[in-house]
C-alpha positions in Angstrom: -37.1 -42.4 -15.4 -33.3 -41.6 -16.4 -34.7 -39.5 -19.2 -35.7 -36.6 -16.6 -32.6 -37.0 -14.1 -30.1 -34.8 -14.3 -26.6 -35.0 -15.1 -25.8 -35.0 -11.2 -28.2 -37.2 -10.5 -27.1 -39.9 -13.4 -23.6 -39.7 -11.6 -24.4 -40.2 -8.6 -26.9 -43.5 -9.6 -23.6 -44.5 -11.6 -21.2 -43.9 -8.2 -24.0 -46.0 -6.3 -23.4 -49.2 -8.6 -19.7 -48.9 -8.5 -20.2 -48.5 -4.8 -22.3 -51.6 -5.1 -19.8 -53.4 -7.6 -16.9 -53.0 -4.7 -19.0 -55.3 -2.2 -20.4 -52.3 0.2 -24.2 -52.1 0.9 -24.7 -48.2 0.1 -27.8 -48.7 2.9 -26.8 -51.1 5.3 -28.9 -52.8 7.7 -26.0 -53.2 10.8 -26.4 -51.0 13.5 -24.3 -48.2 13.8 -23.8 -47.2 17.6 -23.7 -43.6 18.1 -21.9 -42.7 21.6 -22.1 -39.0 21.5 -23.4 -36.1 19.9 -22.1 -32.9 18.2 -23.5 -30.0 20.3 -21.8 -32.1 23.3 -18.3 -32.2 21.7 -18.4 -28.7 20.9 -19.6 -27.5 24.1 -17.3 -29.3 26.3 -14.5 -30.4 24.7 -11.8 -27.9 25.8 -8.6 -29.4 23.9 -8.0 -32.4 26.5 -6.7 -35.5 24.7 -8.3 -37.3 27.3 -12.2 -36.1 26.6 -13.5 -38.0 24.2 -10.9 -40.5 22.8 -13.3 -42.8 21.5 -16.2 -41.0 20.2 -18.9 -42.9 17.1 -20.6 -40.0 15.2 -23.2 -40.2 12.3 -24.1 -37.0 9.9 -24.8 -36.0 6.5 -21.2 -34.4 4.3 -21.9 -31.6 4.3 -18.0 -29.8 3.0 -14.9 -32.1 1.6 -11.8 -30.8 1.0 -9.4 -33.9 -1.1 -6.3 -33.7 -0.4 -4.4 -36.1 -1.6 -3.9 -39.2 1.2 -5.7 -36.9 3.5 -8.5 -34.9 3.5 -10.8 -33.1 5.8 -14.9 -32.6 6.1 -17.8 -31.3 7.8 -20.4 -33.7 8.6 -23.7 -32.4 9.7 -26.5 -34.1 12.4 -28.9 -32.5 14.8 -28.7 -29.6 13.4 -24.9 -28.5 14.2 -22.1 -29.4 12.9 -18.3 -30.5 12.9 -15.0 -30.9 11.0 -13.4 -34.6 10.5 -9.8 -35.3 9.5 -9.5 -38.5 7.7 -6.3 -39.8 6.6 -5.6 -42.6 4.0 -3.4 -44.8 6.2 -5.9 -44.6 9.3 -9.3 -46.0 7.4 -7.2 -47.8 5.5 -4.2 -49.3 7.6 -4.2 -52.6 5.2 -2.6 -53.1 1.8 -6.2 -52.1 0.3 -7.0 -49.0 0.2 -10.2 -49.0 -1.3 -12.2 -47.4 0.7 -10.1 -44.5 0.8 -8.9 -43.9 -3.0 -11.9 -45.1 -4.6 -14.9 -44.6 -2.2 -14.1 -41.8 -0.4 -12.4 -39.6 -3.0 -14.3 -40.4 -6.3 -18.0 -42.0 -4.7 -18.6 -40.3 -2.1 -20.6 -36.7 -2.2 -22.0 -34.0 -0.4 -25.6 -35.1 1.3 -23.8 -38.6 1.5 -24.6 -39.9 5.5 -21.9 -41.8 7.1 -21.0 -43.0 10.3 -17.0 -41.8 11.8 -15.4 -43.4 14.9 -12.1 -41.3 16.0 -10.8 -39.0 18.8 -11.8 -35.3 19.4 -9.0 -32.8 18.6 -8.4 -29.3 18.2 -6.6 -28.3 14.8 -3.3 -25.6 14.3 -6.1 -22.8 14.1 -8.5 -24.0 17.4 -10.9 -25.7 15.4 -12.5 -28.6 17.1 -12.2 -31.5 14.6 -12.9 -35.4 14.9 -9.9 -37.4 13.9 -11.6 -40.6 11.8 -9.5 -44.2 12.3 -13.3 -45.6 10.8 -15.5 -44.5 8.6 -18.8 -46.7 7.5 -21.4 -45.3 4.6 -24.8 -45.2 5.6 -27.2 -43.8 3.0 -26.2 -42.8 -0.5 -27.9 -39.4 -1.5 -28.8 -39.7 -4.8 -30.3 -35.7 -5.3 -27.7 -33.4 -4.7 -28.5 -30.8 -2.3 -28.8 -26.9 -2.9 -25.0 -26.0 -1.7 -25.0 -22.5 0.1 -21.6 -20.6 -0.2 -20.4 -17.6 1.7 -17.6 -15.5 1.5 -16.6 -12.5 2.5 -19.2 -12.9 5.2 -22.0 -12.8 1.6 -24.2 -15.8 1.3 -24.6 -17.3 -2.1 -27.0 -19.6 -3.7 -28.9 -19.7 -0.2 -32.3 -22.5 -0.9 -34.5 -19.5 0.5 -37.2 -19.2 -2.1 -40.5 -20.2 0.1 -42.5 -22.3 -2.4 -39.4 -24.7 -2.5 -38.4 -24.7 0.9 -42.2 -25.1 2.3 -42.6 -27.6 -0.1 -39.3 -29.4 0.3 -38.9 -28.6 4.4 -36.7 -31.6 4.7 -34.3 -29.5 2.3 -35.0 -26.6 4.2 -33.9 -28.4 7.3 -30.7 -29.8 6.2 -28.8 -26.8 4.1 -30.6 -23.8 6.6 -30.5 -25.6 9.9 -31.4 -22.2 11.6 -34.9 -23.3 10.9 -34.9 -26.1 13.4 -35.1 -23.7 16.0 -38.8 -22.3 15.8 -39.7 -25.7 15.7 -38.3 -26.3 18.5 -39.4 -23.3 20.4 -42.9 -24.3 18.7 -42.9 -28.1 20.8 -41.5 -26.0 24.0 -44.8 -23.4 23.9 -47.0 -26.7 23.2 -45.1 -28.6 26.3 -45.3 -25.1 28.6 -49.3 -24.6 27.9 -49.6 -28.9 28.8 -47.6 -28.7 32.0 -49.5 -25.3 32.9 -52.8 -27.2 32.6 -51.9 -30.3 34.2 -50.8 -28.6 37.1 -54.0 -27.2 37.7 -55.5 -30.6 37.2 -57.5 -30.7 34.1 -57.8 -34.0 32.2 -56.4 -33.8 28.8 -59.0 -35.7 26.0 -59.5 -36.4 22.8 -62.6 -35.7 20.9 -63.6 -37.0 17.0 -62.3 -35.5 14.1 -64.7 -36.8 11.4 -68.2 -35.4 13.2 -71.2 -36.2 11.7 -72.3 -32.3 12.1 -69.5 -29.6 12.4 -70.2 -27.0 14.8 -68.5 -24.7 17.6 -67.2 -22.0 15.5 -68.0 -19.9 12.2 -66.5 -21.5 9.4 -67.0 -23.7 6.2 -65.9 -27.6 6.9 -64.5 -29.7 4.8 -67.2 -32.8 3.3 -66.5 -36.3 3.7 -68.2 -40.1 3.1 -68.2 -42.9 5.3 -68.8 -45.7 2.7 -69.8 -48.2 5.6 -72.7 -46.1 7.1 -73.6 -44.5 4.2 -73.7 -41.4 5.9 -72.0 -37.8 5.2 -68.7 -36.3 7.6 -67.1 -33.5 7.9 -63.5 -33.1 9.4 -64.1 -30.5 12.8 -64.0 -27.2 12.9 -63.8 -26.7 16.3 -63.6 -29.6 19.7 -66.3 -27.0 21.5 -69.2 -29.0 21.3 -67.7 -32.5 22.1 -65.4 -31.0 25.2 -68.8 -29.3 26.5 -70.8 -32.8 26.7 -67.7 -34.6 28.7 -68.4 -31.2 31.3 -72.0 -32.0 31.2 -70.9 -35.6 31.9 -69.0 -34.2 35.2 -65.4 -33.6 34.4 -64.8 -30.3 36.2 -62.0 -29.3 33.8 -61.1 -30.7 30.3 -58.5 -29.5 27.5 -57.3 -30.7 24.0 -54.7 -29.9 21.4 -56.8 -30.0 18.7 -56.6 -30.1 14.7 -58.9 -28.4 13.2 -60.4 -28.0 9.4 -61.6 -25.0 8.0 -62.5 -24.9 4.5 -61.2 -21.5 3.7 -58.5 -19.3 2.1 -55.3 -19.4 2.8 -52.8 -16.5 3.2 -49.6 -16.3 5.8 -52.2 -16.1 8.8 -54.4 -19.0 7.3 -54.0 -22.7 6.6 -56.6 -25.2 6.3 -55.6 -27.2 8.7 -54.5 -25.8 12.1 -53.9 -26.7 15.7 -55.4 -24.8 18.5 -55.9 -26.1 22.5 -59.3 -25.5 23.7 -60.2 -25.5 27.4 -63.5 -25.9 29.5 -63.7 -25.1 33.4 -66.6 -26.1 35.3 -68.2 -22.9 37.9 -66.0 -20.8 36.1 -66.5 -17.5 33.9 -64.6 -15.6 31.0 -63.1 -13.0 34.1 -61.3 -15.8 35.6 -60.6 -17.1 32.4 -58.9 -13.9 31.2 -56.9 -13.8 34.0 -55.4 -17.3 33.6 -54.6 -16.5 29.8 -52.6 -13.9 31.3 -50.9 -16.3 33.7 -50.5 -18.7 31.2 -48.9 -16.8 27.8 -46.8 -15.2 30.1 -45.1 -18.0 31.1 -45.3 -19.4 28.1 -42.9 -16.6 27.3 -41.2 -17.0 30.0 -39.9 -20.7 29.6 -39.1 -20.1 26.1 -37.2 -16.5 26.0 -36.5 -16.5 29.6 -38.6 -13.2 30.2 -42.1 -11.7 28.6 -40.7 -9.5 26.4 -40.2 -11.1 23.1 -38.8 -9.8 19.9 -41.1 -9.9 16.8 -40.5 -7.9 13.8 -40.2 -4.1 14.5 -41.7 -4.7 17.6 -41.0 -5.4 21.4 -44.1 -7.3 22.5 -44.4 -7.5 26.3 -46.5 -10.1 28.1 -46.5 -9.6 31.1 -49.5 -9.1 33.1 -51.9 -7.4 33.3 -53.1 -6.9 29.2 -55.0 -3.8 28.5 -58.6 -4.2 27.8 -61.2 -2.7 25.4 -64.5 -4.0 25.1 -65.8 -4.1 21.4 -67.4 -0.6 21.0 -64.7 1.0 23.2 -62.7 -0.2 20.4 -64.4 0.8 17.4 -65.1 3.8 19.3 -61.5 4.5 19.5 -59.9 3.4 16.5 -63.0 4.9 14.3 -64.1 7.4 16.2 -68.2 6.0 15.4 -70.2 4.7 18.2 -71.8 1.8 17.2 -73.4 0.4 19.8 -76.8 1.6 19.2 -77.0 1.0 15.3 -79.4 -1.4 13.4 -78.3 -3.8 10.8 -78.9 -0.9 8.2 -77.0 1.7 10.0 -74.3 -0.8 10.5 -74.4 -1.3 6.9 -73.9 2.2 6.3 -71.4 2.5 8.8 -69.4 0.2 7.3 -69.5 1.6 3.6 -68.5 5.0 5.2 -65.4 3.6 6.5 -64.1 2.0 3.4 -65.4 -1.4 4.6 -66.9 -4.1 2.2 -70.3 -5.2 2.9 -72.9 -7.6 0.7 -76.6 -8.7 2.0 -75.5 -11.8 3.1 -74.1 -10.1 6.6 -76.0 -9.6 10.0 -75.5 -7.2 12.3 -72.9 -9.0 14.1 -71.0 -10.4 11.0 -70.9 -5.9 10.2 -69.4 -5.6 13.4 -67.1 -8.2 13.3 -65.6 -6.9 9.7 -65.7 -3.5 11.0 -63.4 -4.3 14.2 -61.1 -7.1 11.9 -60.2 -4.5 9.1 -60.2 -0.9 11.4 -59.1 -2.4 15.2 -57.7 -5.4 14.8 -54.2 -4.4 13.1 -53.8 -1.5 15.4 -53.2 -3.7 18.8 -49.7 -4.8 19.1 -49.6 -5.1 22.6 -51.3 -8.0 24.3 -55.1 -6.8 24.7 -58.5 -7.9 25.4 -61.1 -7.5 23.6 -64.5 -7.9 25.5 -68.5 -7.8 25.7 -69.0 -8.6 22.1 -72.7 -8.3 20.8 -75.0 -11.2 21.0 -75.3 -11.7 17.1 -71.6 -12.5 17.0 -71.4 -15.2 19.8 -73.9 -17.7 19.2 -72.4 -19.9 21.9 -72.1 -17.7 24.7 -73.5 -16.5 27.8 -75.9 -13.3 27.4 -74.2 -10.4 29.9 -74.9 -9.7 33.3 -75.8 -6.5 32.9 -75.0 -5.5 29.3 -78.4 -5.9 27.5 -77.7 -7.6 23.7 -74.2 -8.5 24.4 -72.3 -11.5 25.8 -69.5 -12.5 28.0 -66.8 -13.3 25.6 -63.5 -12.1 25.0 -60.4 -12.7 22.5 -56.8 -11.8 23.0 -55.3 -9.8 19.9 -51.6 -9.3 19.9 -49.4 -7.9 16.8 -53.0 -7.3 15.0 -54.3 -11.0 14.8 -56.2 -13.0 17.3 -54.5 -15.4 19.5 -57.5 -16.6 21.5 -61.4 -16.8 22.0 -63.1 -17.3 25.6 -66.8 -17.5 26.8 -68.7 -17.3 29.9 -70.8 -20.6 27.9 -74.1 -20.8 27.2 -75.9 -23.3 29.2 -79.3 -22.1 28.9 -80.8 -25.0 26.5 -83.9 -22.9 25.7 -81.4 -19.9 24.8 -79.3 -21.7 22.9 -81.6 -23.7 20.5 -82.9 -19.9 19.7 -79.2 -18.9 18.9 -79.1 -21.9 16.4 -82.0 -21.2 15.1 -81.0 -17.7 14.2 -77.8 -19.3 12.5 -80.1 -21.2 10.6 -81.2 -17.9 9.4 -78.5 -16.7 8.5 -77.4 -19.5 6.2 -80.6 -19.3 4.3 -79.2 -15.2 3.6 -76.1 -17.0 2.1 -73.8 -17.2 5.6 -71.9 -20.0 4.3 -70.1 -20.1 7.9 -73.3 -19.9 9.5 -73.6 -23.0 12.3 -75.9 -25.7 12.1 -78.3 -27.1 14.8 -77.2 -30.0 16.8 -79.9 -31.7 18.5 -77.8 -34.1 20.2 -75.8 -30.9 21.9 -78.9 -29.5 22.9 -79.9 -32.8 24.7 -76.7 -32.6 26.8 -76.9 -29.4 28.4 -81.1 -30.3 28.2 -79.2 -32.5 31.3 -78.1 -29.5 32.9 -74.3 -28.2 31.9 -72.6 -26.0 35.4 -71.5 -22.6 34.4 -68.4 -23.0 32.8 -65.6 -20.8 31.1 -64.2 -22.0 27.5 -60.9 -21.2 26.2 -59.5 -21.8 22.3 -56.2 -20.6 22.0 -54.7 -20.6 18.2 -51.3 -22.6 18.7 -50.1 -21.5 14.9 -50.7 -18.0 15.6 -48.7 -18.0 19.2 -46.3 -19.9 17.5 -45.7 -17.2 14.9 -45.6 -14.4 17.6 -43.1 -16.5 20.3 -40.5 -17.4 17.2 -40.7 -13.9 15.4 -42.1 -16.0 12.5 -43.7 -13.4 9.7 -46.2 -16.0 8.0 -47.7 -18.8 9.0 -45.5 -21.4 7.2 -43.1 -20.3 8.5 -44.4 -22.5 11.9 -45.9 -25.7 10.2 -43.1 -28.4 9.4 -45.5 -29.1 6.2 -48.0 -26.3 5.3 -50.5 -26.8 2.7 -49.1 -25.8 -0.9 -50.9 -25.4 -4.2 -50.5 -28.4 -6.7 -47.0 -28.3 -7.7 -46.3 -28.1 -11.3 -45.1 -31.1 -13.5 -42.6 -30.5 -16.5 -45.2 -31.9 -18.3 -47.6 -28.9 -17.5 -44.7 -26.1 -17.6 -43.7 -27.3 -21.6 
């Protein structure tokens, strides 16, 4: 083990032992009572000797500054920070200094957590400071974090290369604590879209991840065994199927956050595993479902910035309502300037090739459509926008049109060029929707591997008799990334799924 530590790392073992040596437990198992925090003190304390005379604080070191028999510090917790003064004669007011001249100045480093009890002051140059009388070690750091330096306003040595800090995020967190905050605005969108929901009543659930057949969406699962049955699972790609049978079972409104599976690539819109909330209303249908997406994101934006317009990249995304709306041909119709609304699969085909897209045989008619509108439309909506009336071959699950022959009541919201969200009118004609499998079916045998699969025990719930209902899947990741001006995907999971990483062993 030693043989691969470094030289900081060695000393800091050897600091540990000494620390050991002198009688203190380096991780003690006392409770250390914290009485205040840091974004209190520096928010309210205002330079009265009589706020906050006996404050107890815990944080990581974060800066020291010896010098000599006194010495000053920044500790760091929650995300903020603050300057300690600790003088020699204070921690130490016995004979033995100790803790002091040995501990503190020679064992004690930066990442180092300890715990300081004192009075809040303000220093000669109005910096708000914590004036220790006790100070207690509570974890020894034995890696020695990446130190940023600035001066002259420059930042040096800043731990910003992505592979390390997605990999190492609790790194990330403690030396850029900026970070914490689109986590935070990520937990406030999750709580706004709950509270939104509950408020209208809908019963939040929670449906099985390991399904026995994966269905209600377009996508290639991950595989599983159950050694106990015997029997072959696969982690969900979508809740739809599941939330649908509890509607059938008379819940007039259901909702989950969700996390989903999806066997596929990954890139800073993509990660294998992903969180979305999907929705189902009874007696409802994809008109009145787009308008409560409206009502929704916007306040969404709303509790988080404080008003719908929100920042991200170059651009000034507004929410507020109402979105513009295309349906699918007016928008390949626009962006293209090719009607295809009346093409075969070969024309499509065709089509396609003319406009620099990339087809292969394996693709149907709706699969053409769908690349056409994701590489030519797609990227061109920034503004919040619906996109409805897709054609039947794309929506195996939804409702045929009311008066649009070969298309279906569906929509999804795009905004800054990706999907945020996917809606039906649902299909709850059994007969209908056994011939929409069956055509899946199809399609897999072509080579589709994201083609669905037939599942007889969904058909014999809405074989029952499922009410009209309006379904909702709203892409938590990719909202997440739009609300916190996040470029990539990453950038919005606390752990996102890395590549292997390489061992010395493999590098040599």
């Amino acid at each position: 083990m030693s043989d691969h530590l470094s030289d900081l790392e060695i000393q800091r073992r050897q600091s540990l032992t000494e620390i050991q040596n002198l009688g203190i437990e380096p991780y003690p198992a006392d409770l250390f009572e914290v009485n205040a925090n840091i974004d209190e003190i520096l928010e309210k304390f205002d330079g009265d000797k009589h706020k906050f005379e006996n404050v107890s604080l815990a944080g990581r070191i974060m800066t020291r500054r010896i010098m000599g028999n006194a010495s000053f510090a920044v500790i760091q917790s929650g995300g903020e920070r603050i300057q300690i003064y600790i003088r020699r004669d204070d921690i130490c007011p016995d004979e033995d200094k100790t803790l002091y001249n040995i501990v503190f100045k020679k064992h004690l480093d930066i990442g180092d957590i300890i715990g300081v009890k004192g009075h809040v002051f303000k220093t000669q140059t109005g910096e708000t400071s914590v004036h220790v009388n006790q100070l207690t070690l509570l974890t020894k750091s034995l890696r020695p974090l990446p130190i940023v330096k600035e001066k002259d306003g420059e930042i040096y040595d800043a731990f910003s290369d992505p592979d390390l800090r997605y990999r190492q995020r609790y790194v990330d967190l403690i030396v850029n604590p900026q970070v914490r905050k689109a986590f935070i605005q990520r937990t406030m969108l999750t709580n706004s879209i709950r509270s939104y929901l509950n408020n209208k009543g809908y019963l939040e659930v929670e449906t099985p991840i390991l399904q026995p057949l994966y269905g209600g969406a377009a996508a290639r699962p991950f595989k599983t065994h159950h050694n106990t049955l015997d029997m072959t699972l696969y982690l969900r790609i979508a809740n739809e199927l599941y939330l649908k049978r509890l509607i059938v079972g008379g819940f007039d409104g259901v909702y989950e956050f969700a996390k989903d599976f999806r066997n596929e690539g990954m890139s800073r819109f993509h990660n294998p595993e992903f969180t979305q909330v999907e929705l189902y209303v009874a007696y409802k249908d994809y008109n009145w479902m787009m308008n409560l997406v409206e009502e929704m994101v916007e306040k969404v934006a709303i509790d988080i910035h404080g008003t719908t317009e929100v920042r991200v990249g170059q651009h000034l995304i507004n929410f507020k309502r109402p979105w513009k709306r295309f349906t699918m041909y007016e928008a390949i119709h626009h962006f293209t300037g090719v009607d295809v609304s009346e093409l075969t699969e070969d024309e499509m085909a065709a089509a396609a090739k003319s406009m620099g897209v990339q087809v292969d045989k394996t693709m149907g008619r709706g699969k053409l459509i769908d690349e056409i509108f994701g590489e030519k439309c797609e990227p061109q909506l920034i503004q919040p926008t619906f996109i409805t009336d897709y054609p039947v071959e794309m929506s195996p699950l939804a409702k045929k049109h009311r008066t649009k022959p070969g298309l279906v009541e569906r929509f999804e919201g795009i905004c800054n060029g990706k999907e945020i969200c996917n809606a039906f009118s649902e299909l709850n004609d059994p007969i209908d929707q056994r011939k929409r499998f069956e055509e899946q079916l199809e399609l897999g045998r072509r080579g589709d591997e994201e083609a669905m699969v037939l599942d007889e025990d969904f058909l014999r719930a809405i074989e029952y008799g499922m009410p009209p209902t309006a379904g909702l899947g709203i892409g938590i990741d990719r909202l997440a990334m739009i609300m916190t001006n996040s470029n990539s995907i990453q950038d919005v999971l606390f752990f996102p799924q890395m590549r292997p990483e390489k061992k010395e062993s493999d590098q040599e």
